[in-house]
N, C-alpha and C positions, 0 to 999 in steps of 0.2 A: 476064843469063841467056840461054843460049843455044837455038835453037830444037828442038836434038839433047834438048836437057835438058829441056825441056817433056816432051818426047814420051816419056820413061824411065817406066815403069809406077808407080814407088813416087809419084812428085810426086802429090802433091793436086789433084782436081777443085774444089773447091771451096774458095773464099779463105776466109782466117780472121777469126774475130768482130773482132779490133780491126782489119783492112783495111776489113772491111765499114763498120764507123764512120767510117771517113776516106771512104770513097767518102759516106757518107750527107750527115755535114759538108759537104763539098765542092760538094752537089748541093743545100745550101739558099740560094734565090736572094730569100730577103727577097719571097718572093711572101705573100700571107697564106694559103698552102693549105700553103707549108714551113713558115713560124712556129708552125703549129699545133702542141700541143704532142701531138695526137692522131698529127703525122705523124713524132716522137720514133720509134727503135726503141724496143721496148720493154723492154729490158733497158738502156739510157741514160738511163730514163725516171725520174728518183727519186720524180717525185711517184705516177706508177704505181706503182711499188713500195712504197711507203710508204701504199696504199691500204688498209681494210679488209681488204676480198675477199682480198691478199695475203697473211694474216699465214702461211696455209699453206705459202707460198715465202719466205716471209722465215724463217721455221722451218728448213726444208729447207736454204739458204746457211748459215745459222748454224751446221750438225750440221757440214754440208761442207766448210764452209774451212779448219773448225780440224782437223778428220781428212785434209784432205788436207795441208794442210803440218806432222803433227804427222808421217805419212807421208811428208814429203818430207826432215823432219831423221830419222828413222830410229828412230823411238822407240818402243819395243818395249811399255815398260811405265815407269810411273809410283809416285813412294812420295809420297804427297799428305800436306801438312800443312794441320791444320784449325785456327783458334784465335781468339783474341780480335783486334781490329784495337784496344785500348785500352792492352794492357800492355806497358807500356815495357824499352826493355834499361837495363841495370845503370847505367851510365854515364849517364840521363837521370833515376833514381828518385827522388831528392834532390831534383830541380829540379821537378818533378814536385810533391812534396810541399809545398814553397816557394811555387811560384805560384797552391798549390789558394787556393779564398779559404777561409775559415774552416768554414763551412757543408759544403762538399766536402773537408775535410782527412781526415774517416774514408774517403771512398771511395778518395783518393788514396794515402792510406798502404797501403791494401789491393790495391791495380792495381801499386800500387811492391814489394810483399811479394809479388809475382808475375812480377817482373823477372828472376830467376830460370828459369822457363820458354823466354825468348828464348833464351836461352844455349845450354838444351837442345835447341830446334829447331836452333838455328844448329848446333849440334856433331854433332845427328842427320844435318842432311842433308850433313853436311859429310864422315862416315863413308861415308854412301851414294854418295856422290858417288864419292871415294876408290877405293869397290871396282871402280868404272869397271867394271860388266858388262856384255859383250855376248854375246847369242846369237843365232846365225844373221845375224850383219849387223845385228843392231836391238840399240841402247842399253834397258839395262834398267835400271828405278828410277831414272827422270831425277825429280830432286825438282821438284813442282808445286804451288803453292799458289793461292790468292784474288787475288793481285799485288799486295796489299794494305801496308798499315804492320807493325805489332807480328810478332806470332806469324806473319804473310806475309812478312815484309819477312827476320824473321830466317832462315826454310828457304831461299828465296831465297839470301841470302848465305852461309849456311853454304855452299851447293856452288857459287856464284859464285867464294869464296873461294879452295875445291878446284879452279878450273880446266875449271868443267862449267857447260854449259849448264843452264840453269834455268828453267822454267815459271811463265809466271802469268797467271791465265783473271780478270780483271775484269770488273767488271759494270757498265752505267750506272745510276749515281745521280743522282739529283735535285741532293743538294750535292757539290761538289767530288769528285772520286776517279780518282788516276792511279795505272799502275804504280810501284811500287818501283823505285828506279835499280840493283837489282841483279837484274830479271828479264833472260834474255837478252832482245836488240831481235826478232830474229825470231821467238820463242817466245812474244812479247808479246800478248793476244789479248783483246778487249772482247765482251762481250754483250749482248743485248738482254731477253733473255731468261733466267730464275733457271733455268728447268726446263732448257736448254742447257747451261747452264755444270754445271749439278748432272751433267747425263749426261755431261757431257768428265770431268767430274772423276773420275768411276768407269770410265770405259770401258778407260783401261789401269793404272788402278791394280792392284796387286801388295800393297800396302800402303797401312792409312794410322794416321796419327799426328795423335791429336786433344787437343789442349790446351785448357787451359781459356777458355771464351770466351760470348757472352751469344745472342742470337736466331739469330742467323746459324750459328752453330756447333752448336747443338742442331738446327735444321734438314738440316743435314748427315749430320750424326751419326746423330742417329734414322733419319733416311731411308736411309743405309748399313745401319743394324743391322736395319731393318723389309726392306731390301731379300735381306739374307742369311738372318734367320730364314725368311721365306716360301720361300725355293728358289727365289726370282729371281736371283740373284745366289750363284755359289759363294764358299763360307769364303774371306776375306784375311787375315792379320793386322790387327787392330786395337790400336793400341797406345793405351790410356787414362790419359793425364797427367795428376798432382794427383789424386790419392785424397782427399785431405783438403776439395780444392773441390769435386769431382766427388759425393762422400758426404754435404755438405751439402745439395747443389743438387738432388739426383734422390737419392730411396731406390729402388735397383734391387732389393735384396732386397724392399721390401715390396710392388713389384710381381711379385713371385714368390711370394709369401705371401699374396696377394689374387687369385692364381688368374691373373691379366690374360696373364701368359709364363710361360714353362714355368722351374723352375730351371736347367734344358739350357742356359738360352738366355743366361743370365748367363755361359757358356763362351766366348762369343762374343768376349766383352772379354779383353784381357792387359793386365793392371794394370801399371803402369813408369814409373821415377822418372828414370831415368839415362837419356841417348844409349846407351850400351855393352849396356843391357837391354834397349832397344828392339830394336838392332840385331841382338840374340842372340835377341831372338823370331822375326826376320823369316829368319836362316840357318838358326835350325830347321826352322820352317817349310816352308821348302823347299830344305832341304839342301845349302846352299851351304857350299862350303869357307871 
């Protein structure tokens, strides 16, 4: 660089954070006042970071990174699938039932009698995918799910399938859990935090499609539908799959009948069986061609 080129008004006063770190590096001479781990920047520092006192900044990077590179692939808005991480696709239901031991053959026959549902994510987001919308330069209803197996694994692929980018917000677990090999790699994203992941998951959703699924899924869910009835959050579509599990699991009329929500508030759900009925609530919705 030249010294004309220094002197051009736009260039930077001030080096940038990973120069700064190579000067820092560079200037540790094995004394024990550099070893310290006090004389760390502090932002290289992981056991700093990973302090108590921190978690309000470890908060803060978490909201950040994923908005800013959700921001940097272009992504306008979201149609989020929500569901079980148990229920197997078609082609595994059998095997599934086979290897349960005895004792778990009812459960298994029942997670297999729900194999079905994969399909339907898969073809859901595979439609969305499809319509390939963009407004204003930003990707709309890029499908996003948990990055999960089952019901994650399948929205994933459906719009993998289609040629599109795909989302998926994982979370760390105590046992094993990676992305799905059909999130995209750059759209791949881990948390530390459940309340994080819950807020990326709504922040550009547009839509979401919720299948049948056990602790995890009703936390979502509820908190979606507790988020819209209060007026935090304006009407999305919600598309409610399996009537038949969903009506077992939760009596929504009788908590309409028991005074707790108002019957209004049961409007909030669109009952749907099919990909094509999903997708016809979400064009109504908002008047897409």
């Amino acid at each position: 660089m030249t010294e004309e080129d220094e002197k051009r008004l736009h260039r930077r006063r001030f080096y940038k954070a990973e120069q700064e770190v190579g000067f820092a590096e560079s200037h540790v001479t094995g004394t024990p006042q550099t070893l310290s781990p006090s004389y760390k920047l502090a932002f290289t520092d992981t056991d700093f970071l990973l302090r108590e006192e921190l978690r309000p900044v470890r908060f803060q990077l978490e909201l950040l990174k994923t908005e800013m590179l959700m921001e940097e692939a272009r992504i306008g808005s979201t149609l989020v699938c929500y569901g079980s991480a148990r229920i197997p696709e078609a082609a595994e239901a059998d095997a599934l039932i086979a290897n349960a031991p005895p004792e778990r053959r009812t459960v298994a026959e029942s997670l297999a009698a729900k194999s079905k549902y994969y399909e339907i994510a898969r073809e859901l987001a595979g439609i969305a995918s499809q319509a390939a919308i963009v407004e204003k330069g930003m990707r709309q209803f890029v499908v996003c799910s948990g990055g999960g197996p089952s019901i994650m694994e399948a929205a994933n692929r459906g719009a993998a399938e289609a040629g599109a980018e795909t989302i998926g917000l994982n979370i760390v677990l105590p046992h094993e859990q990676a992305p799905n090999l059909y999130v995209t790699p750059r759209l791949a994203f881990q948390f530390h935090y459940f309340a994080l992941r819950k807020m990326h998951f709504l922040l550009r959703a547009r839509a979401v499609a919720v299948f049948p699924g056990g602790y995890g899924t009703f936390d979502e869910f509820f908190e979606l539908l507790c988020l819209i009835q209060t007026g935090k959050m304006k009407p999305i579509p919600i598309l409610l799959y399996g009537k038949e599990f969903w009506s077992r699991v939760v009596n929504f009329e009788a908590l309409a009948e028991e005074g707790v929500i108002n019957h209004e508030d049961l409007k909030l759900i669109s009952w749907v069986e099919t990909a094509e009925e999903g997708w016809d609530v979400i064009r109504n919705f908002y008047d897409l061609d």
